[in-house]
ROFILO-621784 format. One record per residue (C-alpha): x, y, z. Coordinates in steps of 0.25 Angstrom, whole numbers, padded with zeros to 4 digits. Layout:
REM ROFILO-621784
   east  north     up
      X      Y      Z
...
END
This chain:
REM ROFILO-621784
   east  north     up
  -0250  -0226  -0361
  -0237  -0232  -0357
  -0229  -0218  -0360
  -0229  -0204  -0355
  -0228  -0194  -0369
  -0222  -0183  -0365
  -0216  -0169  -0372
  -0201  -0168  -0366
  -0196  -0155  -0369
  -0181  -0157  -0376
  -0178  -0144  -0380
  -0163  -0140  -0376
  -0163  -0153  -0371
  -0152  -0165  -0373
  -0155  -0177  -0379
  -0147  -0190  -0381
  -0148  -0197  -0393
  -0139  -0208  -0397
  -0139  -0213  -0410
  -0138  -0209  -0426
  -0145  -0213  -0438
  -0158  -0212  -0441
  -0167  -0213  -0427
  -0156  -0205  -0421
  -0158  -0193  -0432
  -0173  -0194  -0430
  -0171  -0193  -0416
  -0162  -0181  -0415
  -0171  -0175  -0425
  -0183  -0176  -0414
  -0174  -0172  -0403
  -0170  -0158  -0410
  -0184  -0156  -0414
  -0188  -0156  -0399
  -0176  -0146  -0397
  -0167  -0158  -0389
  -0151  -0158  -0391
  -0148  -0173  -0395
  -0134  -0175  -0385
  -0127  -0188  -0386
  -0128  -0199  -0374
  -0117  -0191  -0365
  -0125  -0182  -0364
  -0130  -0181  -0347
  -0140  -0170  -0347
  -0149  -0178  -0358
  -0163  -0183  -0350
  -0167  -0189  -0363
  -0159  -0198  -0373
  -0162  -0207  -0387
  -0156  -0219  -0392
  -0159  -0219  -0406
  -0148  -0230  -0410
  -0153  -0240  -0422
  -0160  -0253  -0420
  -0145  -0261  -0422
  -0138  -0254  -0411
  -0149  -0259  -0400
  -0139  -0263  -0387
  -0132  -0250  -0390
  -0145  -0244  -0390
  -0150  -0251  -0378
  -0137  -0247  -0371
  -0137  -0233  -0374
  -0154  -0232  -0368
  -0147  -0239  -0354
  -0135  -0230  -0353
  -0147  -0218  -0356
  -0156  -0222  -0347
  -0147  -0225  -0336
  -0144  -0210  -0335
  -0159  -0209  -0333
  -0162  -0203  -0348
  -0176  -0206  -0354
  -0172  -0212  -0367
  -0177  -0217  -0382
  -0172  -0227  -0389
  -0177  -0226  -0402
  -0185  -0239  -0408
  -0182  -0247  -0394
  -0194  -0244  -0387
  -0194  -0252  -0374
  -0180  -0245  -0372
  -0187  -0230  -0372
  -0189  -0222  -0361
  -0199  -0214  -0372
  -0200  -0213  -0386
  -0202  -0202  -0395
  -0216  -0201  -0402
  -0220  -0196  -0415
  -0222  -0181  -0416
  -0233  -0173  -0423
  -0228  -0158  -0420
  -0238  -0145  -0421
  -0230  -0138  -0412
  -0231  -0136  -0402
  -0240  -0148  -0402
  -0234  -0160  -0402
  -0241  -0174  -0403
  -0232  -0186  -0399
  -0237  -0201  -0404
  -0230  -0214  -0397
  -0231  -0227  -0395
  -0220  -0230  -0385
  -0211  -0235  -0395
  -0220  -0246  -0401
  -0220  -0240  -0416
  -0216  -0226  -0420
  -0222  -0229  -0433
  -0236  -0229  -0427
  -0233  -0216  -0421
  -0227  -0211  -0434
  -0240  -0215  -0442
  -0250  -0209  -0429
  -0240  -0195  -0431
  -0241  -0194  -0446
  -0257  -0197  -0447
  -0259  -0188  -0433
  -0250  -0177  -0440
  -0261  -0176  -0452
  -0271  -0175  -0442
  -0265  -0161  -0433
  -0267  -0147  -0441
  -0255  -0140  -0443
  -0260  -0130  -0434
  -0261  -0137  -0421
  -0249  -0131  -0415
  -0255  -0118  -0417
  -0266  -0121  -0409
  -0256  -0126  -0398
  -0249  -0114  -0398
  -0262  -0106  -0399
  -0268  -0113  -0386
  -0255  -0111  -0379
  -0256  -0094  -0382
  -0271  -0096  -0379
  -0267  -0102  -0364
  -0270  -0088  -0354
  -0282  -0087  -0361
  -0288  -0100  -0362
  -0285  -0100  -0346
  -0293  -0088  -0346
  -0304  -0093  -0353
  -0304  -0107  -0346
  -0299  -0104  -0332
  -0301  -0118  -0326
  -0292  -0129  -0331
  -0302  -0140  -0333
  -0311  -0129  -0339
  -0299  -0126  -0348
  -0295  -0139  -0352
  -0310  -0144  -0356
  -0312  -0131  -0366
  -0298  -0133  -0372
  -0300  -0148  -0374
  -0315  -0144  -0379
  -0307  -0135  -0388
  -0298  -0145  -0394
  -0308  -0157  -0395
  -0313  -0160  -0410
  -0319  -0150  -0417
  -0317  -0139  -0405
  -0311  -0126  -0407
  -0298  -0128  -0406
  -0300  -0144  -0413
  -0285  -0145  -0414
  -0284  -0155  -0426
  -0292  -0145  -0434
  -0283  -0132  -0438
  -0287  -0118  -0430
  -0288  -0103  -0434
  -0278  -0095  -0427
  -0286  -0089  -0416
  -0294  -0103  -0414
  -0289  -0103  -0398
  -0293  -0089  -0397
  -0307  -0091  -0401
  -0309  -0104  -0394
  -0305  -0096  -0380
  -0315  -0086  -0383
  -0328  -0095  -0388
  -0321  -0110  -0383
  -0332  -0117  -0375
  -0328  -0125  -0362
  -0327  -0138  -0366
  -0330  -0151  -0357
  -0338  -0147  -0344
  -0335  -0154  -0332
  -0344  -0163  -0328
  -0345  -0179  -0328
  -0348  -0186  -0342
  -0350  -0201  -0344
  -0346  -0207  -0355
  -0351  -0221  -0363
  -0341  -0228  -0367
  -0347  -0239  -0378
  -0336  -0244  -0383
  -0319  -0246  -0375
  -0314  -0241  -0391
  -0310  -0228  -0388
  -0313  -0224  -0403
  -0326  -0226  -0400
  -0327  -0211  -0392
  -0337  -0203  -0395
  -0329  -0189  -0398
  -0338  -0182  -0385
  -0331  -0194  -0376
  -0316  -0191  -0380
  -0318  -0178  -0377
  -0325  -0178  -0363
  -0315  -0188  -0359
  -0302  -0181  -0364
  -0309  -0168  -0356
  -0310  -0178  -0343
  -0303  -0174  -0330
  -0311  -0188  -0325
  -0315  -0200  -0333
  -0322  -0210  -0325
  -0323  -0224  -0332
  -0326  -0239  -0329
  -0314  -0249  -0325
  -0313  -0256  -0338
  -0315  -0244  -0348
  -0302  -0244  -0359
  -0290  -0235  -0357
  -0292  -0231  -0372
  -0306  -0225  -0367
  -0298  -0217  -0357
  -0286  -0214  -0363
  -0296  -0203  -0372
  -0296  -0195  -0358
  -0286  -0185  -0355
  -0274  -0190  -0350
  -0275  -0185  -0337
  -0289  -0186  -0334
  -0292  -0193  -0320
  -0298  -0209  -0323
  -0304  -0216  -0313
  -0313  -0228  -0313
  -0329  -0223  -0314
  -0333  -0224  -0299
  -0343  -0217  -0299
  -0341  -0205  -0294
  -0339  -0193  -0303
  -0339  -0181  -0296
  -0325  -0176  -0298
  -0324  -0161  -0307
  -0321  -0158  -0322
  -0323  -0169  -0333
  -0329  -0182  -0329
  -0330  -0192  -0339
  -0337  -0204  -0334
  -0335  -0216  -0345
  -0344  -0228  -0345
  -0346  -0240  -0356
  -0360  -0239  -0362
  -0366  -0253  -0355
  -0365  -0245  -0343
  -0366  -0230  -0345
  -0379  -0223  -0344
  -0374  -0210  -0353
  -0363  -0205  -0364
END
């Protein structure tokens, strides 16, 4: 991963833009739709500024990202990637779920074709269910008390085909009857994992869900970073030494020469 994606909230918020035509428009379309004021470069309580100039103004372009970042703005600068402090991804919007797809500037026509064939994939609905699960929060805390406990029935009720599968549409009361009948999904507890192949397709549906419900995963010095990269983000890693006694999820990964279970 070489970049953070993050959600910046610009509502109410200034933001430079410099430039017309075309990217410029795009731009300041994207920028009101997140509820940002596009200000011009003077501007001094901007924290965040665009250069969408087109491809033959380049040294004006380079000159404008310098004077910008020498105020300490984070800046784009619109098809110049290695002059970006971040790039803006395409967008698949169910409010109030948003799903972002980079890839650090490399090609925004990949991103566009991954946006358009995951938009087909999410149901109309799914920011229903976001908004459902939000109202639902005192009560699922109620009826979960302790947050590993929590976490593990709520992703046991998002994983394919649970109650709350959220790539297949839900009745209205779906989160209501989940927190009444919902089960408590993973247990804590250590479970090794055979690994047979580093292709990270190769997962059996059981192991990407035990290690997206890790806390821990233990795992051999040379196992892929595709294989890990299916955990949570910020599950704890650490090379397997052997000892396992630490609480919640252990997930314990092991290639098949070598393991004794699955």
């Amino acid at each position: 991963m070489n970049q953070l994606p993050i959600f910046v909230n610009l509502r109410g918020m200034p933001i430079i833009l410099l430039g017309d035509g075309e990217m410029a428009d795009a731009k300041r379309r994207l920028i009101e739709r997140a509820g940002g004021i596009c200000v011009a470069e003077d501007n001094r309580d901007a924290r965040i500024a665009i250069v969408a100039l087109e491809a033959e103004a380049e040294a004006e372009a380079i000159a404008a990202v310098e004077r910008l970042k020498a105020r300490g703005l984070l800046v784009n600068a619109v098809d110049r990637p290695a002059l970006c402090d971040f790039t803006t991804p395409a967008i698949i919007d169910r409010d109030p779920v948003l799903i972002a797809i980079g890839t650090g500037g490399a090609s925004a026509g990949l991103a566009k074709a991954l946006r358009q064939r995951f938009e087909a994939m999410l149901p109309a609905g799914l920011g229903g269910l976001a908004h459902a699960l939000d109202a639902a929060r005192d009560a699922i805390r109620a009826r979960w008390p302790g947050g590993p406990e929590r976490r593990r029935a709520i992703d046991a009720a998002l994983a394919p085909g649970g109650p709350l599968d959220p790539l297949s549409d839900q009745d209205a009361d779906a989160v209501e009857k989940w927190i009444e009948h919902g089960g408590e999904g993973v247990g804590s507890g250590l479970y090794t994992l055979t690994i047979a192949s580093p292709d990270p397709d190769d997962l059996t549906l059981r192991q990407v869900r035990l290690l997206g419900s890790a806390d821990l995963v233990l795992h051999p010095a040379d196992m892929p970073r595709s294989i890990l990269s299916r955990a949570r983000a910020d599950a704890a890693m650490r090379v397997d030494d052997g000892q396992a006694d630490e609480p919640g999820v252990v997930v314990r990964l092991a290639w098949a020469t070598t393991a004794g279970s699955s």
